[in-house]
Residue frames relative to the residue before (quaternion, step in Angstrom):
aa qw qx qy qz dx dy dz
X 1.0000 0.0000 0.0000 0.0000 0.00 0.00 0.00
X 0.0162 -0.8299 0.5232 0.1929 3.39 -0.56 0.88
X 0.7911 -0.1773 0.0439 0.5838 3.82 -1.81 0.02
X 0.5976 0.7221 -0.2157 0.2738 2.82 0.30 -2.04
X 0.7658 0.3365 -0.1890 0.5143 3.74 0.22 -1.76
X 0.3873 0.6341 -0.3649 0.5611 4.20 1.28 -0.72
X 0.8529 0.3893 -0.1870 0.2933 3.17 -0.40 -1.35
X 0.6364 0.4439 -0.1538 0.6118 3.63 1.34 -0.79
X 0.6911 0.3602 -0.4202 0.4648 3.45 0.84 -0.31
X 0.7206 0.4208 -0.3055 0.4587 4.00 0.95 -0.17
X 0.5128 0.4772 -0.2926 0.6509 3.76 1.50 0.44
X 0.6074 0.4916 -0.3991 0.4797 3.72 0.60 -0.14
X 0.3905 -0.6507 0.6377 0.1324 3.43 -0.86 0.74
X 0.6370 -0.5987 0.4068 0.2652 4.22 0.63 0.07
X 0.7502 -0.3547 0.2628 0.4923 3.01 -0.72 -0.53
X 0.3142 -0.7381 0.4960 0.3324 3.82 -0.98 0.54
X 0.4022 -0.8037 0.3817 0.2160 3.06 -0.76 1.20
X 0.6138 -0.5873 0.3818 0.3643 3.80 -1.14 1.12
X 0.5186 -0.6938 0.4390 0.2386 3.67 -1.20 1.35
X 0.4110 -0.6947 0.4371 0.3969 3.49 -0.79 0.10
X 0.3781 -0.7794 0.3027 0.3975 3.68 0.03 0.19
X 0.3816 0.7486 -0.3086 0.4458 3.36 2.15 -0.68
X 0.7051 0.6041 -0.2600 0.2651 3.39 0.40 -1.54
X 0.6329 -0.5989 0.4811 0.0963 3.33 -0.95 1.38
X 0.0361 0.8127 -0.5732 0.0987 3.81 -0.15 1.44
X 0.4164 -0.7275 0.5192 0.1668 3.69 -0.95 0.13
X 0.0427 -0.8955 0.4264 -0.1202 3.01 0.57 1.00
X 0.7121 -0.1183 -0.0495 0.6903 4.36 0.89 0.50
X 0.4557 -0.4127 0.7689 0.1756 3.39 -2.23 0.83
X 0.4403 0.7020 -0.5557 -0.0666 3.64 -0.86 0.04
X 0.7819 -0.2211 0.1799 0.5544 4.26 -0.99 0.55
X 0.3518 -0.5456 0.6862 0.3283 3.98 -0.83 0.24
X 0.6635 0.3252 -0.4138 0.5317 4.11 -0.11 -0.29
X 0.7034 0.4496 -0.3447 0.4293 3.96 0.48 0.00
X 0.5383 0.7064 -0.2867 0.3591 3.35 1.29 -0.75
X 0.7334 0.4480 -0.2483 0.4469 3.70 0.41 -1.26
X 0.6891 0.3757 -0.2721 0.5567 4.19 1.13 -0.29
X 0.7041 0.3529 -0.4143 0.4561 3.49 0.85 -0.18
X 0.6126 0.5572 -0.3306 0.4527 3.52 0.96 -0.04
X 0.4846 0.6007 -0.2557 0.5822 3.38 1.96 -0.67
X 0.7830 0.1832 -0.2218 0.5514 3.70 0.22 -1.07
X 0.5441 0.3391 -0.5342 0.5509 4.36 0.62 0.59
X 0.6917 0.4104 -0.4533 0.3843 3.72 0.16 0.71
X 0.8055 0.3758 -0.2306 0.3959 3.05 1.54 -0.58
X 0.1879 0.6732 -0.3095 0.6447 2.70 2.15 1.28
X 0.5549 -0.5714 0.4446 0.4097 3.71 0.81 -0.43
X 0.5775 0.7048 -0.3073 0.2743 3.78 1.10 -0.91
X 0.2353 -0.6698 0.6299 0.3150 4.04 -0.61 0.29
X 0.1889 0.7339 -0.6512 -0.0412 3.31 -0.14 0.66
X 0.1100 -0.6530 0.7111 0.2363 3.59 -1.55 -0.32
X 0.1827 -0.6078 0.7101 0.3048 3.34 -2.33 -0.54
X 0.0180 -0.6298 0.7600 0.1592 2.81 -1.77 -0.10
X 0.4669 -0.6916 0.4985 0.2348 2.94 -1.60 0.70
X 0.5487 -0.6961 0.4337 0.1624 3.36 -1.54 1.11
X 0.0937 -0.7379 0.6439 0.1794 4.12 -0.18 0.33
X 0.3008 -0.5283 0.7937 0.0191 3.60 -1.41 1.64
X 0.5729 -0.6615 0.4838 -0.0100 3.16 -1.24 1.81
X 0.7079 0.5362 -0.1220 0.4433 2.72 0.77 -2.26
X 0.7077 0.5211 -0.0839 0.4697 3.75 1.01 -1.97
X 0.0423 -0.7359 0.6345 0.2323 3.79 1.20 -0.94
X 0.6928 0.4180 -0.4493 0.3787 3.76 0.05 1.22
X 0.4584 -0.5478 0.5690 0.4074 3.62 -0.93 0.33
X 0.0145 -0.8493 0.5215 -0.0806 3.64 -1.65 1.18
X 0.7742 0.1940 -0.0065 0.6024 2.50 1.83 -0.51
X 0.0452 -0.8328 0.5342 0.1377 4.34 -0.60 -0.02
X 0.3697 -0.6691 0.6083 0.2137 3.21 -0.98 0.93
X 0.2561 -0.7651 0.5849 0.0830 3.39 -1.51 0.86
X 0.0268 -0.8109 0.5790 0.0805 3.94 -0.20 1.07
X 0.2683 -0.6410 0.6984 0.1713 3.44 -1.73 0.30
X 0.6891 -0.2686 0.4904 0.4609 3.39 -1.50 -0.83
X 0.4017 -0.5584 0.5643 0.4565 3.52 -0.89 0.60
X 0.6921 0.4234 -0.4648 0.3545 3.83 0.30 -0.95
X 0.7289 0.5463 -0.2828 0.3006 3.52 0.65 -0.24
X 0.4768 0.7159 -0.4077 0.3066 3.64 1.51 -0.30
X 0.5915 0.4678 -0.5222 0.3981 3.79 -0.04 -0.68
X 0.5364 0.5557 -0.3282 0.5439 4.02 0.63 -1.69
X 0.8385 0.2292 -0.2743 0.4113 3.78 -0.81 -1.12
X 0.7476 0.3372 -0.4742 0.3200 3.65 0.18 -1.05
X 0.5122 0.6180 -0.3871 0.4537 3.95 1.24 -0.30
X 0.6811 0.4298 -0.2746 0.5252 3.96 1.19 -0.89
X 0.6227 0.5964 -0.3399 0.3755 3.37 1.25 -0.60
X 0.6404 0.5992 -0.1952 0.4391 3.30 1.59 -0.76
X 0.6083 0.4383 -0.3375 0.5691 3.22 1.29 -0.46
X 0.6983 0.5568 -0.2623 0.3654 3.59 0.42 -0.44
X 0.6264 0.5224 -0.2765 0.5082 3.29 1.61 -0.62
């Protein structure tokens, strides 16, 4: 084993652990006045989606909401989301 192989084996982090498929991705930023119908027509698509709203630091106001799905569900929605937009 040389340095090299040592050195990668104590900086590696191991195995990567399996996703959950349940878990709650983010999957587009879009306007907060756009948010509540595109989340409306990815549900009536079959999709759990949700939003939440985004707080701009800089602006000290909400502008914007991020929309998540199911991790198992992102390719499908962010591809339905596109048609809808």
């Amino acid at each position: 084993m040389t340095l090299r192989d040592r050195l990668f084996g104590l900086l590696s982090r191991g195995e990567a652990s399996p996703h959950d498929p349940d878990e709650r991705v983010e999957i587009a930023r879009v306007p907060l006045s756009q948010a509540p119908l595109l989340v409306e027509g990815l549900r009536s698509e079959g999709f759990d989606a949700r939003f939440g709203e985004t707080f701009n630091a800089i602006s000290k106001m909400s502008t914007d909401a991020r929309i998540d799905v199911r991790r198992a569900d992102v390719e499908a929605a962010t591809a339905a989301l596109d048609r809808l937009r």
